[in-house]
C-alpha positions as CSV (number, residue, x, y, z in Angstrom):
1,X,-15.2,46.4,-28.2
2,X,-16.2,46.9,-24.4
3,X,-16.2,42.7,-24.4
4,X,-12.7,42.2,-25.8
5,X,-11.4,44.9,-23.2
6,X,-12.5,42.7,-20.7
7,X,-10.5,39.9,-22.0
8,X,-7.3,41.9,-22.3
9,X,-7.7,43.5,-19.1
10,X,-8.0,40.0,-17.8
11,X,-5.2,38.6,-19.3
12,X,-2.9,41.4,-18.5
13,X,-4.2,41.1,-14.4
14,X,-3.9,37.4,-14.7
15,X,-0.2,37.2,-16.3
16,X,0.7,40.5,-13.8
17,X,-0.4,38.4,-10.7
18,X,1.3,34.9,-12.1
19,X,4.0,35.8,-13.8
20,X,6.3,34.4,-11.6
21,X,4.4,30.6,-11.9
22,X,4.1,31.2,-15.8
23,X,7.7,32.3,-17.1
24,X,9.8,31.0,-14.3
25,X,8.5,27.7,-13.2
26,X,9.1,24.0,-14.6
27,X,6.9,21.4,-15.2
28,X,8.5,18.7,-12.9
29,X,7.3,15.3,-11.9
30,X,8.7,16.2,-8.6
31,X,5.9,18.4,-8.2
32,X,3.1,17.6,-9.6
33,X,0.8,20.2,-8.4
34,X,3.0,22.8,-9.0
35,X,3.3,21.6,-12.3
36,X,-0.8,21.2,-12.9
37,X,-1.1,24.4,-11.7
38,X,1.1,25.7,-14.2
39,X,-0.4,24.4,-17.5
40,X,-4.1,25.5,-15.8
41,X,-2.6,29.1,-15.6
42,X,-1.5,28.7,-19.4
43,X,-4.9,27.2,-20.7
44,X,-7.0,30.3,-18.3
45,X,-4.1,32.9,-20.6
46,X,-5.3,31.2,-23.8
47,X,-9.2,31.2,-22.7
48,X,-8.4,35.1,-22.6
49,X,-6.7,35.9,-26.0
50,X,-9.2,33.5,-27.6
51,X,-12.2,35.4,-25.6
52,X,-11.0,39.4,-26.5
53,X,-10.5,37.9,-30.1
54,X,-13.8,36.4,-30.5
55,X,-15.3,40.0,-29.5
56,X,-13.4,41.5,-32.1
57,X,-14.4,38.5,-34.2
58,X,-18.0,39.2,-33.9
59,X,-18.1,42.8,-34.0
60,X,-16.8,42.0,-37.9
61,X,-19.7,39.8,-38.8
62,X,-18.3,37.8,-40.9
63,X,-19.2,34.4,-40.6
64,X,-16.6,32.3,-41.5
65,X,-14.1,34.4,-38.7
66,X,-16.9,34.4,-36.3
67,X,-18.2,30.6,-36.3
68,X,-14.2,29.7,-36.2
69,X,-13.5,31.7,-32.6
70,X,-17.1,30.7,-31.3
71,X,-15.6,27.0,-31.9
72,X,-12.1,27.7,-30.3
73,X,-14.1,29.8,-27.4
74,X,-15.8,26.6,-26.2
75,X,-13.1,24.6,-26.7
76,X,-10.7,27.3,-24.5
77,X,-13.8,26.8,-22.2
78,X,-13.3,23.0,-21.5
79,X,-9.8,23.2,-21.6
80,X,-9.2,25.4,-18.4
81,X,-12.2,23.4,-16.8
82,X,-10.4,19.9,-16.9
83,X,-6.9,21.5,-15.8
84,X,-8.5,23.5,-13.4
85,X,-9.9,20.3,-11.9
86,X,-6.6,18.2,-12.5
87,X,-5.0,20.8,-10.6
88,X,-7.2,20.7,-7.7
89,X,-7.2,16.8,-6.9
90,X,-3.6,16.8,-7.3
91,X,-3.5,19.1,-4.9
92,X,-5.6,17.5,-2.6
93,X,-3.9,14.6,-2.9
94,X,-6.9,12.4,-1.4
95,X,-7.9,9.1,-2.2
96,X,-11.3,8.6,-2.4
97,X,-13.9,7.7,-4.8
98,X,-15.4,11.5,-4.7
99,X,-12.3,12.3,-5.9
100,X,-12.0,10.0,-8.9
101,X,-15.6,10.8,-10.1
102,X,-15.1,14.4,-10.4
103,X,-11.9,13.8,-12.4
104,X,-13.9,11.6,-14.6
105,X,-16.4,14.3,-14.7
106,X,-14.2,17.0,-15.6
107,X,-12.7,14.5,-18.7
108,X,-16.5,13.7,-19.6
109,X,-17.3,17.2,-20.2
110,X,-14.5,18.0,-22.0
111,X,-15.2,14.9,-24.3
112,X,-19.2,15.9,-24.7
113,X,-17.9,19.5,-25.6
114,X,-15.4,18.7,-28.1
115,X,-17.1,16.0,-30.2
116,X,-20.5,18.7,-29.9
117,X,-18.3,20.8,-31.7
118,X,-16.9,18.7,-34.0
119,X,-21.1,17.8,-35.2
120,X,-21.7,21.2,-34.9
121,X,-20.7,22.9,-38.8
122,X,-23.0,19.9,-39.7
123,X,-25.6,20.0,-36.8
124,X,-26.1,23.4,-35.1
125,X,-26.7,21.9,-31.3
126,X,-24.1,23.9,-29.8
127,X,-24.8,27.1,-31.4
128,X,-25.6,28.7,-34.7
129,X,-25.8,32.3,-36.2
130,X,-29.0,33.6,-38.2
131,X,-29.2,35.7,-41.4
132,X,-27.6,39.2,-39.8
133,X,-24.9,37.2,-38.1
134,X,-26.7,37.1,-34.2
135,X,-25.5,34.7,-31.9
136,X,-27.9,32.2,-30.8
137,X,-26.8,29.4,-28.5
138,X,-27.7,25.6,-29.1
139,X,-29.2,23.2,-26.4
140,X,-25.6,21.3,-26.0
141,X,-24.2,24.9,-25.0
142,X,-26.9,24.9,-21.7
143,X,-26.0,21.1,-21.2
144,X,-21.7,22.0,-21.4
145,X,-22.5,24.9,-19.2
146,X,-24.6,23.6,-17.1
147,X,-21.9,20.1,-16.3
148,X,-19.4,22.8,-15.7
149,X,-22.0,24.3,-12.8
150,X,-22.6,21.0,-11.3
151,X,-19.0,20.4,-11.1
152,X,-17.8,23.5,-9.7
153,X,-20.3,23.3,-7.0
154,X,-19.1,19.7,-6.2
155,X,-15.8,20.6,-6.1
156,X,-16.5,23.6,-3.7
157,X,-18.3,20.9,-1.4
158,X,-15.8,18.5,-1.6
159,X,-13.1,21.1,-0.5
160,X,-15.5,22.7,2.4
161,X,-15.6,18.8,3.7
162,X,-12.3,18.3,3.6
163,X,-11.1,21.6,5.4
164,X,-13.6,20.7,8.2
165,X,-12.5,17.4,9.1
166,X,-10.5,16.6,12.1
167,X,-6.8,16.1,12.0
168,X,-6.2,19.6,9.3
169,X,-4.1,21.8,10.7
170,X,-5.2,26.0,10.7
171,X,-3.1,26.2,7.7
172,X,-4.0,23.2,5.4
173,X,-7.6,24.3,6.3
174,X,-7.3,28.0,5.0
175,X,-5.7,26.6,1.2
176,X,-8.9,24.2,1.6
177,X,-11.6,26.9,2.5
178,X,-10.1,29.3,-0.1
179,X,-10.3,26.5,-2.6
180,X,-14.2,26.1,-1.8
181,X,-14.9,29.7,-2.3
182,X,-12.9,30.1,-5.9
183,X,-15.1,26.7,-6.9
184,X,-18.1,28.9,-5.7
185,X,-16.9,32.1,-7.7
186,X,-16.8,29.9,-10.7
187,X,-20.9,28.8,-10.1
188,X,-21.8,32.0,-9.6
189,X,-20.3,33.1,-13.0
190,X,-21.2,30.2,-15.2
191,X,-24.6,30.5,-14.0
192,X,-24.2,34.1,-15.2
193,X,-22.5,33.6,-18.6
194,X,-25.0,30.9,-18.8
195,X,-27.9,33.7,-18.7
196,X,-26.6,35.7,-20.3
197,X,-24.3,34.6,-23.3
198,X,-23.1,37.4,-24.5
199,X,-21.3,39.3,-21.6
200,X,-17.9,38.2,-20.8
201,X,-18.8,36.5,-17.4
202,X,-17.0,33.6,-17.4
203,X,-13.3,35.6,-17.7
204,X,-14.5,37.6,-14.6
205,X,-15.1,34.0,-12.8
206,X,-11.7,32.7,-13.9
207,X,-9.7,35.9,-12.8
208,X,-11.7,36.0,-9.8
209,X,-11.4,32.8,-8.6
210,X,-7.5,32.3,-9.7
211,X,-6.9,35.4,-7.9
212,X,-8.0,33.7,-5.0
213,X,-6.0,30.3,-5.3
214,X,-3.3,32.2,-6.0
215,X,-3.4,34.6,-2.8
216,X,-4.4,32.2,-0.1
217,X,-3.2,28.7,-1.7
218,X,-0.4,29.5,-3.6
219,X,1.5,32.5,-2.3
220,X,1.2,30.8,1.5
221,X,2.6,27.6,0.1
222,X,5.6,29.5,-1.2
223,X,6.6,26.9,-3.9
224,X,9.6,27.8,-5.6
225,X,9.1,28.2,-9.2
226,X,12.9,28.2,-10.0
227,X,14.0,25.2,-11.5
228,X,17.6,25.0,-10.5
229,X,16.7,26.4,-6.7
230,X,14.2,23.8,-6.7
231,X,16.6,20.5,-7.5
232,X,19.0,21.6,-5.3
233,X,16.7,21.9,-2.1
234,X,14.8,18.8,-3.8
235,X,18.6,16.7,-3.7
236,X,19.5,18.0,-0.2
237,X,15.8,16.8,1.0
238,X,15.9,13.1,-0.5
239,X,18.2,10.3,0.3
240,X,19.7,9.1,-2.8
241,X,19.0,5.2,-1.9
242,X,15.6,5.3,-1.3
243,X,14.5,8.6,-2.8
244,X,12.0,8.9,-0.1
245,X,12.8,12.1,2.6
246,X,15.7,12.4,4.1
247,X,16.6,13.3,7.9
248,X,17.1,16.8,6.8
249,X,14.1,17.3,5.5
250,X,12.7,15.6,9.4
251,X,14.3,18.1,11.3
252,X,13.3,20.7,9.1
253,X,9.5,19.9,9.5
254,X,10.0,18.7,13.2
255,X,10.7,22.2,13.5
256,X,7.5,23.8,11.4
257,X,5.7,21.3,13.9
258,X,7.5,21.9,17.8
259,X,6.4,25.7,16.5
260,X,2.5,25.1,15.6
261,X,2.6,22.7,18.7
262,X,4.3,25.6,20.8
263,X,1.7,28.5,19.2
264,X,-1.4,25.9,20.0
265,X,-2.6,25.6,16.4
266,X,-1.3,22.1,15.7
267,X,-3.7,19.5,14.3
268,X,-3.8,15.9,14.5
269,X,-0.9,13.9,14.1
270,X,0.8,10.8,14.6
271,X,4.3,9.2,14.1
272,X,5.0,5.6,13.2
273,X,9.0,5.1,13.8
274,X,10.3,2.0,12.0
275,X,13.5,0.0,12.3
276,X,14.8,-2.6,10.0
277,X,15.3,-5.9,11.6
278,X,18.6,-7.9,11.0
279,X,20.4,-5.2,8.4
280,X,23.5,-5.7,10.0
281,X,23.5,-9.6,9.9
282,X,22.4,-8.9,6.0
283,X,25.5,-6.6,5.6
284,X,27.8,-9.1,7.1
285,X,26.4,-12.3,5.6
286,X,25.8,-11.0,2.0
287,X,27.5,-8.2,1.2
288,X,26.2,-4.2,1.6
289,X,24.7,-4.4,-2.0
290,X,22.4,-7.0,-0.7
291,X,21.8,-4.8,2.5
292,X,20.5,-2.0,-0.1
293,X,18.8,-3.8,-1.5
294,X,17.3,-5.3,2.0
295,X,16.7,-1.6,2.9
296,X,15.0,-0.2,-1.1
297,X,12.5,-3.4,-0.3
298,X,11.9,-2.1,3.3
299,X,11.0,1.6,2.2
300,X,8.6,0.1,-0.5
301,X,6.4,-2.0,2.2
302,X,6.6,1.3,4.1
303,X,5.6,3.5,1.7
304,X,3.2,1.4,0.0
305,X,1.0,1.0,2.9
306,X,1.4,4.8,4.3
307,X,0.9,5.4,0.9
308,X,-0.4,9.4,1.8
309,X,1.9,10.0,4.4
310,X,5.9,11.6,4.3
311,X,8.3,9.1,4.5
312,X,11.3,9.8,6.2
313,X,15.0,7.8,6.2
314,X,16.8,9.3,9.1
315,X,19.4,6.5,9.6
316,X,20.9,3.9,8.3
317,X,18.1,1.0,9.2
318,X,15.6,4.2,11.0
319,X,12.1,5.3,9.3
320,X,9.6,7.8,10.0
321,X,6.3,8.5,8.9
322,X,3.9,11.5,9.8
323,X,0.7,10.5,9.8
324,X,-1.6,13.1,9.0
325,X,-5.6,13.4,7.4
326,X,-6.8,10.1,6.3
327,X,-3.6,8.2,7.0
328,X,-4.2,9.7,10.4
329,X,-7.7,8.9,10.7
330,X,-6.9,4.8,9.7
331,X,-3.8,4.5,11.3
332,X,-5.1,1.3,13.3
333,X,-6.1,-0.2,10.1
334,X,-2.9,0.9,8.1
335,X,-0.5,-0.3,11.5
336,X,-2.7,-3.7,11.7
337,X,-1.8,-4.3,7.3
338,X,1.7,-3.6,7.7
339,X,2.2,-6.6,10.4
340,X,0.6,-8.7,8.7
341,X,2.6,-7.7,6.3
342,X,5.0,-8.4,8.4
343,X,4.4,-11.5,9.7
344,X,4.2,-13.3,6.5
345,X,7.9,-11.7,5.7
346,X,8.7,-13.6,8.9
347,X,7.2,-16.8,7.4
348,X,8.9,-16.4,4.2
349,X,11.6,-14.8,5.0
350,X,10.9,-11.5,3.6
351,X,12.0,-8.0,4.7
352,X,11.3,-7.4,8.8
353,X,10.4,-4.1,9.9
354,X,9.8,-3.6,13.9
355,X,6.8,-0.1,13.9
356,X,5.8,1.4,17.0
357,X,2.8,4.4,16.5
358,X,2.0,7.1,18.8
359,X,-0.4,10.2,18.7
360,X,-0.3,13.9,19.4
361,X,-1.7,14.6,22.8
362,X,-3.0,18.2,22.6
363,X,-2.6,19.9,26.3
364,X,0.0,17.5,27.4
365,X,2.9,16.8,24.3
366,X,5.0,20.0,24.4
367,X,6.7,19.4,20.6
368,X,7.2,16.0,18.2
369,X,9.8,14.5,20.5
370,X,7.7,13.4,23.0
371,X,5.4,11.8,20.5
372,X,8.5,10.2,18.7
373,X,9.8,9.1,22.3
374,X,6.7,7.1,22.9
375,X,6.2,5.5,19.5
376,X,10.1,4.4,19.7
377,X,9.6,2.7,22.6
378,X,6.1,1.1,21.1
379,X,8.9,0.3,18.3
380,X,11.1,-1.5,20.5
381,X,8.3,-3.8,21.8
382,X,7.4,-4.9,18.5
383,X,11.0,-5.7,18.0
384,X,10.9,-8.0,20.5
385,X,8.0,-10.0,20.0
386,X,9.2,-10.4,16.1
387,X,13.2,-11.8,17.9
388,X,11.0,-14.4,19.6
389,X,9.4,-15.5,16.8
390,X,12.3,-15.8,14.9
């Protein structure tokens, strides 16, 4: 019975820790880490009643019972493995081709395990009992476990490189590191549970490292797991034409930034400021409906090619993006795509937006304005070169 204690006992830390994220949150398309993270912290609860039951399961010896919770064991298994992973690339929120193979991989192993299991009654390669009722693993069962290894260790790789890049800020690097080191728990204990199938290693992992997302990544991102808190602040952060960020929501992280800037553990960052060309003549010539829609086109060319950046709307015909990470690290080649964007718009006569970017200058740019300042007047230029065009 020792093996099922260490189920409960996990279950009971695990709910204890995330209660908050497992009664009172929402799944949201708002959020969608926050909602990922959500249904991972359900599957690990599940992985845990299934896990103490199969203890007591196996202490019975009888078959039937046993071979049944050995079955939904694995599959508990693969199921926090592939929302584990969703979670994590959501979070990250990169775009890369690293990041889309390890979500393939994560749905490949979950496939391999399930239809394993499903030949298994038939074909014992995943694992089998003998005449007293022993447990004796299959070959499939080293494969499954050993994917799941593999994958860990790239995640915990992929995160390292992506907290040691240029342009994170201290805070964005910490989630990142502690990420690394949970995906490094969870080698550790698959290797482990891996040698040794019949302690309950891989629930010590999964607390472990969950304890750790949760205490450096989650608790210092302070999401609000209250529905009806969180639509409110959500509706006061998002202009209702666009949908994109509002100028509330600016002023609110100009201020998180003038304070990192002030404190001297800013990162990297730029600002690209936008302003709509001709609204006004749109307005008068065509009516405002037409000048909503002039500005709902505007904000999808902005948005689709800053596509990893915040988008702000802080006037009428006035955009901002804040260019951080890989946005930050192509913003020549993302500015350079949006006027040529541009410039076929002025062709066809399309939607014209005038961009001017600037960069943080560490040492020397005391908070966002002076950045903003300097990519206005960049703005302005650009303006002027697309009047003479015209």
């Amino acid at each position: 019975m020792s093996y099922s204690g260490v189920g409960l006992l996990s279950l009971i830390v695990h709910f204890i820790v995330n209660y908050e994220a497992v009664i009172k949150a929402k799944n949201t398309a708002s959020a969608p880490a926050r909602s990922r993270y959500r249904l991972f912290l359900i599957s690990a609860m599940i992985y845990y009643v299934v896990d103490a039951t199969w203890g007591i399961a196996y202490e019975t010896r009888i078959l039937p019972f046993v071979f049944a919770f050995t079955t939904l064991y694995f599959l508990a298994t693969s199921l926090t493995v592939i929302l584990w992973m969703r979670f994590i690339i959501t979070y990250l929120n990169r775009k890369s081709v690293l990041n889309n193979l390890l979500k393939y991989a994560a749905g490949s192993i979950f496939i391999f395990q399930v239809l394993t299991l499903i030949l298994n009654p038939f074909v014992p390669v995943f694992f089998s009992f003998d005449i007293e009722t022993e447990y004796l693993p299959g070959p499939c069962r080293f494969i499954s476990l050993g994917m799941q290894t593999i994958l860990f260790s790239a995640i915990a790789l992929y995160t390292l490189a992506v907290a040691l890049r240029k342009g994170i800020s201290e805070k964005d690097k910490l989630h990142y590191l502690a990420t690394a080191f949970s995906g490094l728990v969870m080698t550790v204990f698959i290797v482990l549970q891996n040698v040794f199938p019949m302690m309950p290693y891989y629930a010590i992992g999964l607390l472990l490292a969950g304890c750790v997302i949760h205490t450096f990544v989650i608790a210092d991102e302070k999401w609000d797991w209250h529905r009806e808190l969180g639509s409110v602040k959500e509706m006061a952060y998002r202009d209702p034409l666009t949908n994109v960020k509002n100028k509330t929501a600016f002023m609110d992280r100009k201020s998180d930034m003038d304070a990192a800037i002030s404190e001297g553990s800013a990162g990297e960052f730029g600002i690209v400021v936008f302003d709509l060309n001709d609204l006004k003549k749109v307005n008068d010539s065509r009516g405002h409906d037409a000048g909503d829609k002039y500005i709902m086109d505007a904000c999808h060319l902005i948005c689709n090619v800053f596509k990893h950046s915040p988008i702000y709307r802080i006037g009428g015909d006035e955009f901002v993006a804040l260019l951080e990470g890989d946005d930050y690290a192509d913003r020549e080649e993302l500015v350079k795509l949006f006027e040529e964007e541009i410039d076929k718009n002025v062709l066809s006569g399309g939607v014209v937006i005038s961009e001017g970017l600037d960069i943080f200058a560490s040492g020397s740019d005391d908070d966002l304005d002076s950045v903003f300042a300097r990519a206005d007047r960049k703005m302005y230029d650009r303006k002027k070169v697309l009047k003479s065009r015209k």
